[in-house]
KELOKOL-350756 format. One record per residue (C-alpha): z, y, x; residue number from 1. Coordinates in Angstrom, 2 decimals. Last residue first. Example, Ala and Ser with C-alpha at 12.3 -4.5 7.8 and 13.67 -1.06 7.14 Angstrom:
REM KELOKOL-350756
7.14;-1.06;13.67;2
7.80;-4.50;12.30;1
REM end
This chain:
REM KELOKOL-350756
5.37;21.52;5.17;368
2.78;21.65;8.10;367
-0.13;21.72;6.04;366
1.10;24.68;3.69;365
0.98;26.31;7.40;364
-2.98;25.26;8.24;363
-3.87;25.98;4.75;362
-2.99;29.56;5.08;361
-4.24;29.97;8.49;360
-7.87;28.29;7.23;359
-7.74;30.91;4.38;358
-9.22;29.56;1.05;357
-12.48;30.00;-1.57;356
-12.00;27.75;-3.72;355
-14.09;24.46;-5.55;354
-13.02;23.61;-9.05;353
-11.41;20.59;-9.91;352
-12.73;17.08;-11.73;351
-10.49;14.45;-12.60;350
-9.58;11.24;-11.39;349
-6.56;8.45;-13.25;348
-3.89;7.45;-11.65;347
-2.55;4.82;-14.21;346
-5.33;2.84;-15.59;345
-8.48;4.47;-12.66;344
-11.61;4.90;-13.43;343
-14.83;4.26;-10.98;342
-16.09;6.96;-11.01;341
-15.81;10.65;-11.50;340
-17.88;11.85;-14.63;339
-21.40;12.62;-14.07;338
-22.64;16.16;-14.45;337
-24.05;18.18;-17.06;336
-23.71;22.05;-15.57;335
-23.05;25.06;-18.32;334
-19.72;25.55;-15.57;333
-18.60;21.82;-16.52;332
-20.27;19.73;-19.26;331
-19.32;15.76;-18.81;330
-21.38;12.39;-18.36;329
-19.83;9.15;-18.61;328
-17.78;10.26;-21.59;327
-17.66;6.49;-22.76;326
-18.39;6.83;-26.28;325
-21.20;9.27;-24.95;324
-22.96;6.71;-22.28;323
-22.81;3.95;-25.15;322
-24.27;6.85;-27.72;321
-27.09;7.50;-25.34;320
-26.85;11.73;-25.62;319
-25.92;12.08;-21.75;318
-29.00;9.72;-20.75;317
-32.26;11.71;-22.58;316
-31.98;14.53;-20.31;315
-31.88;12.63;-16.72;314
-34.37;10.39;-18.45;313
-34.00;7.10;-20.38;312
-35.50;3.67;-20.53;311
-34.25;1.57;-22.90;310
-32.04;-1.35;-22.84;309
-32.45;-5.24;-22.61;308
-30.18;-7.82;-21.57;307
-31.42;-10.07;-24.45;306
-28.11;-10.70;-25.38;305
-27.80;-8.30;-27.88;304
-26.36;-4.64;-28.34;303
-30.22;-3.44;-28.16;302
-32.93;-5.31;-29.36;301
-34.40;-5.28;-32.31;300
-33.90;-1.36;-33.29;299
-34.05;-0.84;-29.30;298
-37.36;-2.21;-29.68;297
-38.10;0.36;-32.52;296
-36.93;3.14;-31.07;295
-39.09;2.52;-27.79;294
-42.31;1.84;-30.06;293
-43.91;-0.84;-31.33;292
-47.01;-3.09;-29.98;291
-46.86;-2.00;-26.32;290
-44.21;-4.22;-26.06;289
-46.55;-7.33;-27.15;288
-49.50;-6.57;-24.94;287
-46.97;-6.11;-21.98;286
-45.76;-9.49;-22.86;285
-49.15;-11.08;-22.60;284
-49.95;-9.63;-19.44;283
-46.64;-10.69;-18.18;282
-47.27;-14.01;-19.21;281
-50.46;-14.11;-16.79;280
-49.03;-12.58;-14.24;279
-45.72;-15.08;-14.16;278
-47.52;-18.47;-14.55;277
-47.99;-19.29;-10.64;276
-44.21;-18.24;-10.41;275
-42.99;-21.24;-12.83;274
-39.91;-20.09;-13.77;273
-40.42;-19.39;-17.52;272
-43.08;-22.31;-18.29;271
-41.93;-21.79;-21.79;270
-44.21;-18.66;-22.61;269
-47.14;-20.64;-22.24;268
-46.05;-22.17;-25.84;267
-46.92;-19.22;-27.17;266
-43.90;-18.33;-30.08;265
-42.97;-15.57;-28.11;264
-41.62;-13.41;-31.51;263
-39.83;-10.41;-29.21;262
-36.75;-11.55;-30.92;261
-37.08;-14.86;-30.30;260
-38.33;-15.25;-27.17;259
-36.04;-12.54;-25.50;258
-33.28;-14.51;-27.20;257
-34.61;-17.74;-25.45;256
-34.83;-15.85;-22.20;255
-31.48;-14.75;-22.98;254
-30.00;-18.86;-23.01;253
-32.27;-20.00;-19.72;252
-30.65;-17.18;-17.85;251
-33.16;-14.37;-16.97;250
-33.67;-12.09;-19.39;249
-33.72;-8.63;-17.61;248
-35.67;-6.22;-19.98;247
-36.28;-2.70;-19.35;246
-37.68;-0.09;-21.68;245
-40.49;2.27;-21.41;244
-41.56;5.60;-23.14;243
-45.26;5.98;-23.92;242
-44.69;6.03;-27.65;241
-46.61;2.41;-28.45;240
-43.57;1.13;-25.33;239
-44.04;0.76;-21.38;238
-42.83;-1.85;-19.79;237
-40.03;-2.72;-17.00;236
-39.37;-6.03;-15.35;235
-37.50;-9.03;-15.62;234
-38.70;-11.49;-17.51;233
-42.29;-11.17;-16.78;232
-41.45;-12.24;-12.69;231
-42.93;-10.18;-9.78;230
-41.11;-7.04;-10.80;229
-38.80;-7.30;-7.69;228
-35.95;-9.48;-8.98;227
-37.84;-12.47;-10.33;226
-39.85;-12.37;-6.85;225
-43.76;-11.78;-5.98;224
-43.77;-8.41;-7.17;223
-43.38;-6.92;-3.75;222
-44.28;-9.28;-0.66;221
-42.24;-11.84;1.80;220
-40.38;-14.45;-0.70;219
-37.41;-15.51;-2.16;218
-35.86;-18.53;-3.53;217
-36.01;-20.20;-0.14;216
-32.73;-20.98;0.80;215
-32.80;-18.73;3.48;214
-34.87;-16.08;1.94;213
-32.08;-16.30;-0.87;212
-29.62;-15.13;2.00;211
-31.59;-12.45;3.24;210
-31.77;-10.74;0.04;209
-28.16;-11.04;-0.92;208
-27.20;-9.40;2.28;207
-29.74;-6.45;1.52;206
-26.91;-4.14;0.82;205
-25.85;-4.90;4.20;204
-29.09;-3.73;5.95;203
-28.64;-0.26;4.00;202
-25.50;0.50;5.18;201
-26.21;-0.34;8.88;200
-29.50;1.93;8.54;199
-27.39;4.77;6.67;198
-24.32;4.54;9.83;197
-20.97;4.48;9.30;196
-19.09;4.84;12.47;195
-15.18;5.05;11.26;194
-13.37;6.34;14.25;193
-10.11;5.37;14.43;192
-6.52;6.01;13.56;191
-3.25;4.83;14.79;190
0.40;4.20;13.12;189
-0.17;0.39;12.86;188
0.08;0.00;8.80;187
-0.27;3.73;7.38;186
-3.32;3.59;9.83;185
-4.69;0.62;8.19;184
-4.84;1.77;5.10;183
-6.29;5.13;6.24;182
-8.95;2.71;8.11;181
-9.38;1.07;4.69;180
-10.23;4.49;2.83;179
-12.73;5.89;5.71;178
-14.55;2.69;5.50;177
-14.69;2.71;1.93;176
-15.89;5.79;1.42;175
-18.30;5.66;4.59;174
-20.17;2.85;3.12;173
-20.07;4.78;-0.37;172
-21.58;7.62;1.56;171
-24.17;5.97;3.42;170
-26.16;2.60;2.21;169
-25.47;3.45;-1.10;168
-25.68;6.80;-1.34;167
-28.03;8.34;1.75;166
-29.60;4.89;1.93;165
-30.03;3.43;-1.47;164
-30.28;6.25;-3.60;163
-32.80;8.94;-2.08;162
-35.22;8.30;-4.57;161
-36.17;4.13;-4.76;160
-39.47;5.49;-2.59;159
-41.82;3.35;-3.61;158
-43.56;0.13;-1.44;157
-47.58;-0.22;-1.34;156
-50.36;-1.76;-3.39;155
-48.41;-4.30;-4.67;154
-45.61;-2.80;-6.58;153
-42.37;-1.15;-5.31;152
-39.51;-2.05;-3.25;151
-39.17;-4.98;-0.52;150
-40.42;-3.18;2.05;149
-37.96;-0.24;0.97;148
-34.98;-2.72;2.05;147
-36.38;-4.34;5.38;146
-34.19;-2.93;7.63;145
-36.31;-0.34;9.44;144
-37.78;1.51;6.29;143
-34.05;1.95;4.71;142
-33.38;4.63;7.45;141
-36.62;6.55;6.88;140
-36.75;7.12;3.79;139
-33.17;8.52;3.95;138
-33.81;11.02;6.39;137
-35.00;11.29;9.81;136
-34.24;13.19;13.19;135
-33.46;11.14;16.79;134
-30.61;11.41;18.73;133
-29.33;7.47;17.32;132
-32.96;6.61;17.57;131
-32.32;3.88;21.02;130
-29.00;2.54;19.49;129
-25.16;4.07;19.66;128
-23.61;6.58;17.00;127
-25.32;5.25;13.71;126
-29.49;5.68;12.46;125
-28.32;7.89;9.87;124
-25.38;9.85;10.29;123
-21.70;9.85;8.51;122
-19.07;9.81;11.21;121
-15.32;9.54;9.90;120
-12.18;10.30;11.85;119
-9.14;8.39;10.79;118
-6.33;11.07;11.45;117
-3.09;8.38;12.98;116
-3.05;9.65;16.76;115
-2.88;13.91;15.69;114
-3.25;15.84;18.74;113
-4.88;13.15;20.88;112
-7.16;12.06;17.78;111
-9.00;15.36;17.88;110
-9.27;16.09;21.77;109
-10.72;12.09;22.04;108
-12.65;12.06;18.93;107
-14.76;14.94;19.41;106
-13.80;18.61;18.02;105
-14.58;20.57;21.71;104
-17.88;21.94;20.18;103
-19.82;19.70;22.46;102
-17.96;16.78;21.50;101
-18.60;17.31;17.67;100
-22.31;17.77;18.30;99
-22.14;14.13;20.05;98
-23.96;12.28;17.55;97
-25.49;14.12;15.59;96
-23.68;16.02;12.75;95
-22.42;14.21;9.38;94
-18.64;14.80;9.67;93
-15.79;13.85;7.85;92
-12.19;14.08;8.94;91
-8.75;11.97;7.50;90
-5.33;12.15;7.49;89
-4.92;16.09;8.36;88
-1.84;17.14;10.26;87
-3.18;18.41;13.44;86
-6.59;18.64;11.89;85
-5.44;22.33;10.74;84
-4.37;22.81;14.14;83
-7.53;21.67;15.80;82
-9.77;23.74;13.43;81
-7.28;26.57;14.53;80
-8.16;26.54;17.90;79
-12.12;26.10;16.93;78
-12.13;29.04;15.18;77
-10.52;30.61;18.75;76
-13.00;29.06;20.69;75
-15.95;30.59;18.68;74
-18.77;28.24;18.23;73
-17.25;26.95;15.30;72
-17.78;30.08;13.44;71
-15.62;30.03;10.06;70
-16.04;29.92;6.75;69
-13.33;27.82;4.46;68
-13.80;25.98;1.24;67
-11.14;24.13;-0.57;66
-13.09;21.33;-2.16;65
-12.82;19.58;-5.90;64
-16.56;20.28;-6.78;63
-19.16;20.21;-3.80;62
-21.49;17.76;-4.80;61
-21.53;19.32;-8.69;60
-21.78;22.49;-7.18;59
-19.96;25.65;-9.22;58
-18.34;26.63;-5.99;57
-21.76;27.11;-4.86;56
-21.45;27.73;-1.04;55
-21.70;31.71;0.24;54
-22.55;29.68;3.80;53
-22.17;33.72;5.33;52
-19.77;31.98;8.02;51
-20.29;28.25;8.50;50
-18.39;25.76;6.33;49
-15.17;23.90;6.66;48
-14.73;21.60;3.58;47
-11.01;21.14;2.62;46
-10.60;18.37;0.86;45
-6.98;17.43;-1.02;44
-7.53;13.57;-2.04;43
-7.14;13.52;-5.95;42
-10.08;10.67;-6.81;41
-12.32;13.31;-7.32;40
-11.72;14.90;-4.27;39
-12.60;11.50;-2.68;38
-15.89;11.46;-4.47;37
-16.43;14.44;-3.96;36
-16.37;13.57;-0.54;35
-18.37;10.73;-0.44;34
-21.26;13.00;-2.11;33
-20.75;15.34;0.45;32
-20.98;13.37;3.39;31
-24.07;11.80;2.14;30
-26.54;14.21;1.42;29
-25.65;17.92;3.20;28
-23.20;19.05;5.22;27
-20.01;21.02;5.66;26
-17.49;19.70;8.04;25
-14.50;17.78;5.63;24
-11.01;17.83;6.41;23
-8.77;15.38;4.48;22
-5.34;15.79;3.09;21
-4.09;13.07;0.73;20
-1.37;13.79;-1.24;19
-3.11;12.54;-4.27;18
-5.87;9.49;-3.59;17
-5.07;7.87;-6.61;16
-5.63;10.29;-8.78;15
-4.25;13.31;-9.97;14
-3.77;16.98;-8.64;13
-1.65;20.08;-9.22;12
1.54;18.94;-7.20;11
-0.50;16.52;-4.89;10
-0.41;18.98;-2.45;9
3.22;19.28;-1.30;8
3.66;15.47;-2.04;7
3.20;14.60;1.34;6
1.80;11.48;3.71;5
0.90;9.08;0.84;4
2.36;5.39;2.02;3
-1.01;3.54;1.01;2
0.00;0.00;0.00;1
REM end
């Protein structure tokens, strides 16, 4: 169990993370989104940004933060960085490596003043390797291990946005990373240096991948596989309306629902693993989706065990009555934004405002 270092600023704050103080250097992508995160959960983060920044405090990314401007190429900025970190648990980053040492902030100067802050490194291709110095963004990081490859149609592989490496493959990596080495610290009494890398990231969230290439249930090429579009029964299509919904029907017992709501009385249509058979019945099932429209399918569909649901746009997803029941999206500032996740029974997250603060203010509240 976490032993929470002081109470001092968990007085206006929920969440499990309450009482936790954790210095964040301004950024963009990854390290942000892990931090609101972490805000959102009730940690206290104070994002140091450059002078003139004039950040959104109205930011989705940037809600729950205590922002402060300072130079960081002046010594004396820096002087008060390192008391500020002095009783910090926990520092985010997402520079290249070794912009930290050069401004006198590295690991070694850091950790020597305060032994137990867990100091996180969010960066693309990781500390160490031969592109470590190197530029690139998110594209780029899940091209090396395999993951966009695997994404798209045919012709050529699809960007899957910027989710799966800055997001996935980054900031929830560095989440949990920076979360279990503050577990561990409140064990041993020492920090460390969390390196959590996009490529790394993205590699593991391929795990599954590489192990049904082992056993053979997966193959080299997009829509060849049940989970890449390949196979009828799981796949997206596009409604008489020209929205789309998704279908994902692949235990014997919801491919038989799909069947019977959707009226797949063809006898073609039982040959449902048979990979040779999958173009052919997903012509046939595009012809049949294309017969009514997205309202109508989700009349038929939706709330059984088809595993079926429509296809909805940024817009169109805050007024889904599931996604309303469940207040998964909220109005703050005129902005719709997504709740904090995941929820918590008895410490539950909430959303706060960004502020302006004084780094000599928060230094001394610090050393309470």
């Amino acid at each position: 169990m976490l032993d929470k270092p002081s109470a001092q600023s968990a007085a206006r704050t929920s969440g499990p993370l309450a009482g936790f103080r954790i210095v964040e250097f301004a950024g963009i992508g990854p390290g942000p989104f892990a931090c609101m995160m972490l805000a959102d959960m009730g940690a206290e983060v104070v994002t140091l940004d450059r002078v003139g920044a004039k950040k959104n405090l109205k930011s989705v990314a940037g809600r729950g933060r205590k922002v402060v401007e300072l130079d960081l190429k002046d010594k004396a900025a820096v002087a008060q960085v390192l008391d500020l970190l002095a009783n910090a648990d926990a520092l985010i980053e997402g520079f290249r490596p070794g912009v930290m040492e050069r401004l006198g902030l590295g690991p070694d100067v850091v950790m020597a003043r305060n032994p137990r802050l867990v100091f996180g490194r969010m960066t693309g291709w990781g500390q160490e390797g031969p592109l470590a110095h190197a530029a690139g963004h998110d594209i780029n990081y899940i091209s090396v291990t395999g993951a966009l490859a695997a994404i798209g149609t045919k012709e050529k592989p699809v960007p899957p946005l910027n989710l799966v490496g800055d997001f996935g493959g980054g900031a929830l990596y560095l989440v949990v990373g920076v979360l279990a080495a503050l577990l561990e610290a409140s064990k041993s009494g020492k920090g460390q240096v969390v390196d959590a890398a996009m490529c790394d990231g993205a590699a593991s969230l391929m795990s599954m991948f590489f192990d049904m290439t082992a056993i053979g249930r997966w193959v080299e090429g997009r829509e060849q596989n049940f989970l890449d579009g390949g196979a009828h029964f799981y796949g997206i299509y596009e409604c008489s309306c020209g929205n789309f919904i998704s279908i994902g029907s692949i235990e014997p017992q919801f491919y038989a629902l799909l069947r019977q709501h959707a009226a797949l009385t063809d006898a073609d249509f039982d040959a449902q693993m048979d990979r040779k058979a999958w173009p052919g019945l997903k012509d046939k099932l595009t012809k049949v989706f294309k017969s009514k429209s997205r309202e109508d399918w989700c009349k038929i569909m939706e709330g059984t065990d088809i595993c079926f649901a429509p296809i909805l746009t940024m817009a169109e997803a805050p007024k889904h009555p599931h996604n309303a029941a469940r207040n998964i999206f909220v109005e703050r500032h005129g902005v719709t934004q997504p709740a904090p996740a995941p929820r918590f029974s008895r410490t539950p997250s909430a959303i706060r405002d960004a502020e302006k603060a004084e780094i000599a203010e928060l230094t001394s509240a610090w050393k309470r």
